[in-house]
Residue, then its C-alpha position, 0 to 999 in steps of 0.5 A: x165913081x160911075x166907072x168904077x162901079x160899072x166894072x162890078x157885076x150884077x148879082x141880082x140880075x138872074x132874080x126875077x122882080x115880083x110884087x112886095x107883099x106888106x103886113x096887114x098893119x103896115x100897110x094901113x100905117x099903124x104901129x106894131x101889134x107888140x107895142x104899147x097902148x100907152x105909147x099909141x095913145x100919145x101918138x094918135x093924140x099928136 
C-alpha cells in the first residue's frame, strides 16, 4: 500500500503550515452558543 501511495504526488506541499486558530468557546470545551439550555444543563450534571 506504502508503495502505491508513494507514486501520488503531494499536493499540500507548496502550502506553508501555520498555527490553528480555535473559537473562544471551543477552545475552552464548551458547547455551541446555539445550543439549548436545557441540553446543557443535563450535560453538566452527568
Amino acid at each position: 500500500m506504502r508503495d502505491a501511495l508513494s507514486k501520488y504526488p503531494i499536493i499540500t506541499a507548496g502550502i506553508e503550515p501555520k498555527p490553528i486558530k480555535l473559537l473562544p468557546w471551543v477552545e475552552k470545551r464548551l458547547p455551541p452558543p446555539w445550543a439549548r439550555e436545557a441540553k446543557n444543563e443535563a450535560r453538566r450534571r452527568k
